[in-house]
C-alpha positions in Angstrom: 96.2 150.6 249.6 92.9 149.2 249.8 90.5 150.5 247.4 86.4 150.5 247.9 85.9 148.4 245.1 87.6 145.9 247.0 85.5 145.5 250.0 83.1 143.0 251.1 80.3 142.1 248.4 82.2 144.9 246.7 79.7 147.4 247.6 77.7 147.9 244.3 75.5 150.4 246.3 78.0 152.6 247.4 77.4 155.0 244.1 73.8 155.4 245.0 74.1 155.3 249.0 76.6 158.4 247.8 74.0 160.0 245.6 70.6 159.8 248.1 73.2 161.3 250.6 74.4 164.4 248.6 71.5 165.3 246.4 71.6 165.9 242.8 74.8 168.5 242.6 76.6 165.5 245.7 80.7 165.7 245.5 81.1 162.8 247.8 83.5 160.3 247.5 83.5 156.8 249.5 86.5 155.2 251.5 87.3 152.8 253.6 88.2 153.4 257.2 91.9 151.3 257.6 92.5 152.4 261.4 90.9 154.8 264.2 93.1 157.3 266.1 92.3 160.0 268.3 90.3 162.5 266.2 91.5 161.1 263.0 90.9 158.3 260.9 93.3 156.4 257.8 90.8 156.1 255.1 91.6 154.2 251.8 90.3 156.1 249.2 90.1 154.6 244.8 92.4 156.5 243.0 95.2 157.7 246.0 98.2 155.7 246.4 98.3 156.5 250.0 95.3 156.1 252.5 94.0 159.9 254.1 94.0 160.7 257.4 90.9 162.3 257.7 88.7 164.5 260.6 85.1 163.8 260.9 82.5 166.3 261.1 80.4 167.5 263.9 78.2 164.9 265.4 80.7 162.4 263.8 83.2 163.0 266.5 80.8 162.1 269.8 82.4 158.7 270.5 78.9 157.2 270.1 77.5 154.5 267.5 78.1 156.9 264.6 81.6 157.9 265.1 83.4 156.0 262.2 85.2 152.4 263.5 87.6 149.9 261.1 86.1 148.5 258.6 83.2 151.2 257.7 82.5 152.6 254.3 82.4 156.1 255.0 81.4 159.7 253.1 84.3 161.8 252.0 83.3 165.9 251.2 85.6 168.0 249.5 87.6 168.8 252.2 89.0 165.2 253.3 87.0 165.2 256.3 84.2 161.8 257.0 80.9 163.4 256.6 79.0 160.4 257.2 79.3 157.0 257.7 77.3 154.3 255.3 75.4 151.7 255.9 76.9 148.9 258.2 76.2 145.3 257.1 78.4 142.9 260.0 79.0 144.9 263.2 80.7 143.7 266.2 79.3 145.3 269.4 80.2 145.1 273.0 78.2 147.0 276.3 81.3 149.6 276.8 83.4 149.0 280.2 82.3 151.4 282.6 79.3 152.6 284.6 77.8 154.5 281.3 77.6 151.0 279.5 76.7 152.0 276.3 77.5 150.5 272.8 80.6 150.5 271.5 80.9 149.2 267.9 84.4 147.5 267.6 84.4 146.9 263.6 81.9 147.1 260.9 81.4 145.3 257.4 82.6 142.1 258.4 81.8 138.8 256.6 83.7 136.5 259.1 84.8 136.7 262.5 87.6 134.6 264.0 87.6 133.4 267.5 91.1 133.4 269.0 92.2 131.5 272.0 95.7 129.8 272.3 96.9 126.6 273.5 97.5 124.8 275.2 94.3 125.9 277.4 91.9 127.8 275.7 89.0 129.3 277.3 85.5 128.2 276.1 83.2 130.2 277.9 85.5 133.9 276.3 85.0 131.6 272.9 81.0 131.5 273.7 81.4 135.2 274.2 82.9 136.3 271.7 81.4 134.4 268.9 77.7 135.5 270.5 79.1 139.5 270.0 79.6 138.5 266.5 76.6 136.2 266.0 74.5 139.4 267.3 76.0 141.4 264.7 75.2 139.2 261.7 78.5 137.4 261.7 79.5 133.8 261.1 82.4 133.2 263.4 85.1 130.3 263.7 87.0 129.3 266.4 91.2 129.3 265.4 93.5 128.2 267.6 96.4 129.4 268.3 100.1 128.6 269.1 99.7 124.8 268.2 103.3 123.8 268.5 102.5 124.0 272.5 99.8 121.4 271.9 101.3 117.8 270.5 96.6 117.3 270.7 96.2 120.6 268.7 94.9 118.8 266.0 92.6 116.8 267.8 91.4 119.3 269.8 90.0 122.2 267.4 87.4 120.5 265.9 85.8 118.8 268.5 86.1 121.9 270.5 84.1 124.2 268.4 81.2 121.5 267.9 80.6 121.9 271.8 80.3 125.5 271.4 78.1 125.3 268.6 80.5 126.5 265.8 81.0 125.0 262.2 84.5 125.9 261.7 87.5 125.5 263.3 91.3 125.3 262.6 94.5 125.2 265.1 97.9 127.4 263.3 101.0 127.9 264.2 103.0 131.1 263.6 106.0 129.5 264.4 106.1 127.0 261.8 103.5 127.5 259.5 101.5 124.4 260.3 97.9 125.4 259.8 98.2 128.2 258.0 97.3 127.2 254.3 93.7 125.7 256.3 93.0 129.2 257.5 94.0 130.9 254.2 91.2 128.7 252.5 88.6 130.2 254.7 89.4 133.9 254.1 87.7 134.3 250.5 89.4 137.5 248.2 87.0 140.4 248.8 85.9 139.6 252.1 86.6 141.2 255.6 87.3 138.9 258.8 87.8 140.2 261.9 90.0 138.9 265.0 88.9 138.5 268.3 90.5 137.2 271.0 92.7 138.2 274.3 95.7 140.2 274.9 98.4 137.6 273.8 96.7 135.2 272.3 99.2 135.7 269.1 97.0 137.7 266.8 99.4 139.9 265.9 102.0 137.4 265.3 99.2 135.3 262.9 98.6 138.3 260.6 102.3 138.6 260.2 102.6 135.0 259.3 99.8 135.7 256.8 101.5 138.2 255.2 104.9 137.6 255.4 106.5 140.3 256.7 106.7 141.7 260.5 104.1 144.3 260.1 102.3 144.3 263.4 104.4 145.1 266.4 104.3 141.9 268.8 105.7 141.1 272.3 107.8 138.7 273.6 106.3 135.7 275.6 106.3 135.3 279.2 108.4 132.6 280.4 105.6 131.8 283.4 102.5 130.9 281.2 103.5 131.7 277.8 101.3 134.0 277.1 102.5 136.7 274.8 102.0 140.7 275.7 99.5 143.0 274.7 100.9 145.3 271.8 98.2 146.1 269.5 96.8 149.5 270.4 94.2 150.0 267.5 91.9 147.6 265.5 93.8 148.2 261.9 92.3 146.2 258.7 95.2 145.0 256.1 95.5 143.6 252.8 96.4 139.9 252.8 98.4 138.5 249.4 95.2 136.3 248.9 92.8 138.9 248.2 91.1 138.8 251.9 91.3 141.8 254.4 91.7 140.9 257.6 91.2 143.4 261.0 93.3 143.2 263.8 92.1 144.2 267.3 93.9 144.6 270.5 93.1 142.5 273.1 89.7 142.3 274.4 89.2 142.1 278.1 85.9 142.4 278.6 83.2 140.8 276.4 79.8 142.5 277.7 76.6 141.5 275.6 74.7 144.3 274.0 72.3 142.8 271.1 71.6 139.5 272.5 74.1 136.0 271.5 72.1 135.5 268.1 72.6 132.2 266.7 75.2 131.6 269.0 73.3 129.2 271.5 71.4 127.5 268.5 71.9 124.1 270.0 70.3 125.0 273.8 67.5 126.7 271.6 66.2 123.9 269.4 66.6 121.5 272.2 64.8 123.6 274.1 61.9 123.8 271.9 61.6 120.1 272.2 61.5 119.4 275.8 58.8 118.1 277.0 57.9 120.3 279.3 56.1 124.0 278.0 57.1 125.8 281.6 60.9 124.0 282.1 63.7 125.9 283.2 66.2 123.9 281.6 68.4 124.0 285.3 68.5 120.6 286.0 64.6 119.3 285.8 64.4 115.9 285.5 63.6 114.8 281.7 64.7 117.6 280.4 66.0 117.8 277.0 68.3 120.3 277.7 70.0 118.7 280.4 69.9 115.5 278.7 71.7 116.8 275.5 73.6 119.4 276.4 76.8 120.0 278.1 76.7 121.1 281.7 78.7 124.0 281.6 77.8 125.3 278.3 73.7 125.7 279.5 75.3 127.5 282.7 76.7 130.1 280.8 73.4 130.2 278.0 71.9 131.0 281.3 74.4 133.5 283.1 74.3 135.4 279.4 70.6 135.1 279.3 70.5 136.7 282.5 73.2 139.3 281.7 71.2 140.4 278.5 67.9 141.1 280.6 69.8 143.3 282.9 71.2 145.1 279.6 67.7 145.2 278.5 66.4 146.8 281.3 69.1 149.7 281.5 68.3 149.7 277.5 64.5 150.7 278.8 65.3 152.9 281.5 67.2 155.2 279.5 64.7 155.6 276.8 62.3 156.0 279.8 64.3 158.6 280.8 65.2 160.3 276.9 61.4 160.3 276.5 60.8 162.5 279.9 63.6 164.8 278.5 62.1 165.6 275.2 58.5 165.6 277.1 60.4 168.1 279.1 61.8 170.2 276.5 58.3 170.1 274.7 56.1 171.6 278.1 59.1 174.2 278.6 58.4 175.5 274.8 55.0 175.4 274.9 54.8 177.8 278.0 57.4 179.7 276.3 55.1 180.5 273.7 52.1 181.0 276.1 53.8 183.8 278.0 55.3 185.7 275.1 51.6 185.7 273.4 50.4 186.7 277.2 52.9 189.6 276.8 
């Protein structure tokens, strides 16, 4: 059970987010959405032993940014249903798979997202991914390495590893014998909400039973051909770890489409940037650039395959606002001469 007083920054303002939504005579209560499944939702609620599974109302229910994801703080009425979702403060948001393309919000309220990749070949461009989705969405991330009994390097390898891709923090575990784990415990403060992100069978499931010490998540057995473990999370879930932290687990993400930008994420490019010597530089390979000079190779490729991405999200972002704005101008004319004829009449 996870109660709302529990949450990260302990949501002081959830009373009076409650109050401007239900008016003077509001019955609203507040919860915390534990999992998503199809047209329900396990909310943990203060005073139930045992999380609801709740409906949401109406517009709720679209599949759209205000259908309720893990990790919101959502409206309860009377009924047990989610009649509104509050305010989100650390979102994680990818462009949807698909030729709609549209946002989908993987988990909200987040203080700390951790970027997972296993050894004993991690993948730094998915890691640049990732931690851009959560950099976007407010979010410090951290890189954590997985499987490090693969690795005799592991610990050499994290730190320098996440310093390339412009993150602070980094730490390689091991599920299998503990090594690592009391590092990563430090960073998950009591009251906060991390999130993990990462591909199928990258071990995420197996870490978050190692930090709570039971076999709670279901987890697959590992190929024999690279490794890698199988997919077996089917919802993002957050859990109570003995330290006081939630944590979120997420199934595996294969595709990491950029929605809000990369944030802070490409910090490094960016300042060099601004001090090259050159006001009209491309930063592709000019000579005296400060980019070039500086930075790693293959990291400004992909700061510019993202960049590039992101303007083509952009532009589909216009076109369909373009295209909203020619329905409700639409809508309007078709009222208007509705009116007109009936005073003609």
């Amino acid at each position: 059970m996870i109660p709302p007083s529990s949450g990260p920054g302990r949501r002081t303002d959830l009373v009076l987010e409650l109050q401007q939504l239900g008016g003077e005579d509001h019955d609203l209560i507040a919860g915390r959405v534990l999992a998503q499944y199809p047209d329900r939702w396990l909310v943990a609620v203060a005073g139930h032993d045992e999380p609801l599974l709740a409906p949401a109302r109406g517009r709720l229910r679209r599949g759209d940014g205000l259908t309720p994801v893990t990790g919101d703080w959502v409206a309860l009425d009377p009924d047990g249903a989610i009649a509104a979702v509050l305010d989100r403060r650390g979102t994680v948001v990818r462009r949807a798979a698909g030729p709609a393309g549209g946002a989908q919000v993987l988990a909200a309220n987040v203080d700390l997202a951790l970027v997972v990749e296993s050894l004993p070949d991690p993948n730094p461009r998915r890691v640049e991914r990732l931690a851009a989705l959560a950099s976007a969405g407010g979010i410090p991330a951290a890189l954590l390495l997985t499987k490090a009994d693969l690795d005799p390097d592991a610990w050499l390898r994290a730190t320098p590893l996440a310093r390339e891709l412009g993150l602070t923090d980094a730490v390689a575990v091991s599920a299998a014998d503990g090594d690592g784990l009391g590092t990563l415990r430090s960073m998950l403060a009591p009251g906060t909400t991390a999130v993990l992100l990462g591909p199928s069978g990258a071990g995420k499931s197996t870490l978050v039973n190692a930090l709570l010490g039971e076999d709670r998540q279901a987890t697959g057995a590992i190929r024999d051909l690279d490794g890698r473990g199988r997919h077996t999370t089917v919802t993002r879930e957050l859990v109570a770890l003995p330290g006081g932290a939630l944590l979120i687990d997420t199934p595996g993400i294969r595709e990491v489409g950029l929605w809000d930008g990369t944030g802070s994420a490409f910090a490094d490019i960016e300042a060099a940037a601004a001090a090259c010597r050159f006001a009209d530089c491309g930063h592709a390979g000019e000579p005296g650039c400060a980019v070039v000079a500086t930075v790693d190779v293959e990291r400004v490729a992909a700061w510019h395959k993202l960049a590039r991405e992101q303007a083509w999200v952009d532009d589909r972002k216009a076109a369909t606002r373009a295209r909203e704005q020619l329905g409700r101008q639409h809508a309007q004319r078709q009222r208007v001469d509705r009116r007109l004829k009936g005073h003609d009449g």
